[in-house]
C-alpha positions as CSV (number, residue, x, y, z in Angstrom):
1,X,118.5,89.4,91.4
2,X,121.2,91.0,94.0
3,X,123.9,90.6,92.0
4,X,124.2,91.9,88.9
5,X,128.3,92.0,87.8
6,X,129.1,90.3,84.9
7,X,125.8,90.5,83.4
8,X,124.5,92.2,80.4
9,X,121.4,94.2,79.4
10,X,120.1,95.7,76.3
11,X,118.2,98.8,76.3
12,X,116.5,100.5,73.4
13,X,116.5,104.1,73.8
14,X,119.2,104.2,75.7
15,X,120.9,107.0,75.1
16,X,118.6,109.5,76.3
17,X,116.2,109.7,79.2
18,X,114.9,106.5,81.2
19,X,117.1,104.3,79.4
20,X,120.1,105.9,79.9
21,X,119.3,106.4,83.5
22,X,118.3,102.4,83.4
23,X,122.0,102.1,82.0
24,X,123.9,104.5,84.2
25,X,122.5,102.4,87.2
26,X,123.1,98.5,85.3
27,X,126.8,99.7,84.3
28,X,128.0,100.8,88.0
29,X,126.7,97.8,89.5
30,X,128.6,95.9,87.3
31,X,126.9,95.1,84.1
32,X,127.8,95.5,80.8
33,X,125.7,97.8,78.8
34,X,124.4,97.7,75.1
35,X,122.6,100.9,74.5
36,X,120.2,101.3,71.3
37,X,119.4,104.4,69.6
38,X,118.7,105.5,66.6
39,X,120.6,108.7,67.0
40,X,124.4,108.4,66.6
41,X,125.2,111.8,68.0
42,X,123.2,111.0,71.2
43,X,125.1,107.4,71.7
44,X,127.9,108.9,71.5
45,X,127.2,111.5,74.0
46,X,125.8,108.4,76.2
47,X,129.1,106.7,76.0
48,X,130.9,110.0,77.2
49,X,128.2,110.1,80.3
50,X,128.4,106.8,81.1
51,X,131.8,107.0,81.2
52,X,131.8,109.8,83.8
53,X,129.5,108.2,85.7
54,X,132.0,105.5,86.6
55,X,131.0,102.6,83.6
56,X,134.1,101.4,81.9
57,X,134.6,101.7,78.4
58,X,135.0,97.9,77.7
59,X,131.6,97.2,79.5
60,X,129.5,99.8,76.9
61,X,128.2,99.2,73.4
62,X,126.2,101.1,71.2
63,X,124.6,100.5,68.9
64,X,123.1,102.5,66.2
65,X,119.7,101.4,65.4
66,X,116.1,102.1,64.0
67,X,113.6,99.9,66.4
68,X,111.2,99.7,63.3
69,X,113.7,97.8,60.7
70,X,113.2,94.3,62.0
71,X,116.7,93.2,60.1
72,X,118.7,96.0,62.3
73,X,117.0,94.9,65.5
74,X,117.6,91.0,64.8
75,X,121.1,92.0,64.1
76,X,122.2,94.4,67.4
77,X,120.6,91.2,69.1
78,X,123.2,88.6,67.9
C-alpha cells in the first residue's frame, strides 16, 4: 500500500513507544489515528505529540482502554 491518506488504523499501546512512533508515521502520511491506551495521562500527552508532529487534531482519537476487558475492546472497535 503507497497510499495511505484517508485511511485509518488502530493501535493499542499507542500512546507510548512503538505505537506511538507507528502513529506519528500513519498520521503524517495522511491517516487518521485511533490510539489505545490504558493510561489517560499518556493519551493525552500523545495527542499533544502528535499534534506537533504535524497530525491534525480532527484525524486523532484516543481512546482510553484496558486490552484485557473484552467489552472495552469490542467497544473502541465499533
Amino acid at each position: 500500500m503507497k497510499d495511505f491518506s484517508g485511511k485509518i488504523c488502530f493501535i493499542t499501546g499507542g500512546a507510548s513507544g512503538a505505537g506511538l512512533g507507528q502513529a506519528k508515521v500513519f498520521g503524517r502520511e495522511g491517516m487518521r489515528v485511533a490510539i489505545a491506551d490504558i493510561r489517560q495521562d499518556a493519551l493525552d500527552n500523545a495527542v499533544g505529540e502528535l499534534t506537533a508532529f504535524g497530525v491534525k487534531r480532527e484525524d486523532i482519537l484516543a481512546i482510553r482502554l484496558d486490552l484485557t476487558n473484552r467489552e472495552e475492546y469490542a467497544a473502541a472497535a465499533d
